[in-house]
Every structure is written in C-alpha cells, then in structure tokens.
Residue, then its C-alpha position, 0 to 999 in steps of 0.5 A: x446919574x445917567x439919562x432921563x427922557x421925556x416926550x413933550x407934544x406940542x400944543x400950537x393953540x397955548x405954545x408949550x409942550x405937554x409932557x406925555x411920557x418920561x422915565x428917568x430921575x429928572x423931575x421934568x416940567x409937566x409943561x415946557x413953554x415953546x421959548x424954553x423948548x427952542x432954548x434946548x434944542x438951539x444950545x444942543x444944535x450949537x453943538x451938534x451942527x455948529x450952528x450959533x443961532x445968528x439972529x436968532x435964524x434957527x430959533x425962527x426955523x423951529x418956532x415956524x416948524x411948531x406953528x404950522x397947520x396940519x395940511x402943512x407937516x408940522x412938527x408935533x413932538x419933541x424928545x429930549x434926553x438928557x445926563x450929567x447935570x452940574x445943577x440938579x435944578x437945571x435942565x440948562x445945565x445938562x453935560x450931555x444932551x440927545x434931542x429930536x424933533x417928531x414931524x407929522x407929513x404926507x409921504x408924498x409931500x415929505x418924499x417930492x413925490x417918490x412916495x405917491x401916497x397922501x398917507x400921513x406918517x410921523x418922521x424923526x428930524x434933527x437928531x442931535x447929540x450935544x456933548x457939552x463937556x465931555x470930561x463929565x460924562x464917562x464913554x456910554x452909548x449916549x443919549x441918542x438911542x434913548x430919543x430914538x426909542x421914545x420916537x417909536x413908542x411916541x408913533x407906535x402909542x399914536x397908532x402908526x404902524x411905520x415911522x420914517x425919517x430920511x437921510x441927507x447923502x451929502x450931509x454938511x456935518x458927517x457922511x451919508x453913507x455911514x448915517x445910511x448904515x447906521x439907521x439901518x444896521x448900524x455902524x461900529x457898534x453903534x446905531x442899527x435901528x433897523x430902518x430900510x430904504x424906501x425911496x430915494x432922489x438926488x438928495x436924500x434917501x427915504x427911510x421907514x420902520x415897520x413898528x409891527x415887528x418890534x417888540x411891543x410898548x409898555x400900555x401908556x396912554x397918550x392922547x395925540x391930537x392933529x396939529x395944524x402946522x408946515x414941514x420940518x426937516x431931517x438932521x439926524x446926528x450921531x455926534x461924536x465927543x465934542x470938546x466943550x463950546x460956549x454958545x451965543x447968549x439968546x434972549x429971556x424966554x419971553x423976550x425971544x417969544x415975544x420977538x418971534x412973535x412980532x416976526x411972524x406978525x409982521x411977515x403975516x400980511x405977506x403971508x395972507x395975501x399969498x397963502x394959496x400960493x406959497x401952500x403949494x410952493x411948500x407942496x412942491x419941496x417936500x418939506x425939505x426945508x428943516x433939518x434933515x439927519x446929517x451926522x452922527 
C-alpha cells in the first residue's frame, strides 16, 4: 500500500479530533481521542526531532497547544499521513509517517510584531517525517507533500485565502537556508511549495501562500469552528531516511491524559491568579513557544 491521509480538527471542549477529510485505503477512526492523537506525533517526533518525550515533556507541550483559548493561538488541526503498515489494524504500526499540526493565530502576535495586522491566519507547525524503518518502505517522495496538500485544502475549505508558517534560521535539526528553499522553490527535487517571505527577525523568517492562485479544491465540506486555545510552534521537517529507533514506552492512553490532567490542574491555581499577566507575556513572544519548521 501507499500513504492514506486525514484531517483531524480539534474539539478542545470533548478532547478528541474529528475527522473532517481523509483519502486513502486506511480506515481511519471517525473520531481520535487527544491521548492517541499526542501518542502519533510524539513517536513520529522521536524521530524526526530526536526527541524521547522525557517526562512526558513534549506530550505537555501539545496537550497545552490543543487546550488553548482562541485569543491564545491554539492549534486547531492536525494532519497525518501515513504508509506501509506492518498490522493493517494499526495505526501505531505505521513504517513511515508525515504529520503536522494547524495553528490559528494573529499575524502579529505569531510574527512579534513584524507583521501589524491583528488578521488571524492558520499557520503549519511541526512538519514531521518519521521513517520508522526504512527497509519497508521503497524510495518515494514520502509522506510530507501529502500533509502539506491537506494544510492548504484544510485552510482554503475554512475560507482563508493565505496560510503561513515560519522558518527557524538556526534550526536544531537540519539547515535554515535549505528549509527556506525548500518551502518556496524547492530544494533538489524535492519540496517547492511555492511559499514567499514576508517578514523576518533574527530568528525566523515568515512565510505565507496565496491559495488564490493555486488550483481549486475538490467542493468537501468542513465546518471550522473558533477554537478557544495558545500559541504553537513551527518545526517544519523534511526528514531524511532514518534507520529504525526504538522510542521510550508512554503511558495507556487514559493514563497519560489523566496525568496531563492533573497537571494542568494543579498548574491551574497559578494559572488563575496570573492570567491577565502571563496572556500577554504570551503576546509578546509571538507564540514561539511550539515547534517551529527545522528540517527536512
């Protein structure tokens, strides 16, 4: 089999993703609970960022991202592509896996005030290619050209005319420059996505695409409702074949939820007394604290 696709948009109030759109032979669920969602993207982000998840540090991060009110840019979709299952049945036994997540935010909130428009745009964060085992997968473009084309047909059937995402120039995996080219021409052969510069700081460069002059999308309907969530970051990858990595063992399901819970509980007290305040602390990062597009 190849890649099948889906959109899942997030529904903080009942903490699962609906599944909007999907194409592909792979039964995906209708429904997928926060917990599962976070269990996909943290074993693809072990491998594409090296990242182990320790004390359950990143599974925080995007249950937060998820969480967020809408005056706080939360992320409000996720993507997945995913090929070459060893268990039909099971998602979790994916060979190869592409992902991103979909951020609502302010331009100029999400740029740190480069960009003075208080417009709200969707921007693509955490693009993530995880090639668990690469000798049973054949050499093909990958799974990341199929989340990126779900990122614009998700955008363009929300009625957003531009999507957005930014580029770290000092990326911890991979290099600025080439993600630069590769978002916008592409890079040997690969990418090319037709993505321009906006705006840049000492860190990022800002990147938008007019869906306007892109070919239209098929007529799906998808009813996109404001979130009420924070910012997420940008970690777009374009990851090369990776030999196959054994990731750290989470927590059940439930039992990470319920630990991410109790968590956020306990924070909560804190959280309540210093809203006002730590709501513009958020401001005046530009939501820079999720991943940001670092490499391939």
């Amino acid at each position: 089999m190849t890649y099948s696709s889906v959109i899942y948009k997030l529904n903080k109030r009942y903490e699962h993703g609906k599944n909007v759109y999907h194409e592909g032979p792979i039964p995906f669920p209708d429904k997928m609970s926060f917990s599962d969602i976070i269990s996909l993207i943290t074993r693809g982000q072990a491998v594409c960022f090296k990242d182990g998840d320790i004390d359950n540090a990143n599974s925080y991060r995007i249950y937060d991202s998820f969480n967020r009110y809408a005056d706080e840019q939360p992320s409000v979709a996720v993507i997945f592509s995913i090929g070459y299952l060893t268990n039909e049945s099971e998602l979790i036994s994916a060979n190869d896996m592409g992902a991103l997540t979909i951020q609502s935010g302010e331009l100029n909130i999400m740029t740190g005030g480069k960009l003075k428009s208080k417009k709200r745009g969707l921007w693509i964060n955490e693009v993530c290619r995880s090639l668990f085992n690469k000798e049973a997968v054949p050499r093909t473009s990958g799974p990341v050209p199929h989340v990126m084309e779900l990122a614009e047909k998700y955008a363009t059937l929300s009625n957003h005319k531009n999507i957005y995402l930014m580029v770290e120039k000092q990326p911890e995996h991979g290099d600025g420059n080439i993600l630069l080219q590769y978002y916008s021409t592409g890079y040997k052969g690969r990418g090319g996505y037709g993505y321009t510069v906006i705006a840049e700081d000492g860190d990022y460069w800002y990147m938008e695409k007019n869906l306007l002059k892109t070919p239209k999308t098929e007529d799906v309907v998808i009813v996109i409702e404001e979130p009420e969530s924070a910012p997420v970051s940008h970690d777009s990858s374009i990851p090369e074949p990776e030999d196959v990595i054994t990731t750290p063992t989470t927590p059940e399901g439930e039992t990470l939820l319920a630990n991410l819970k109790e968590s956020l509980a306990e924070a909560g007290e804190v959280k309540k007394s210093k809203k006002s305040k730590k709501s513009k602390k958020r401001k005046r990062k530009g939501g820079k604290k999720t991943r940001r597009n670092r490499g391939k």
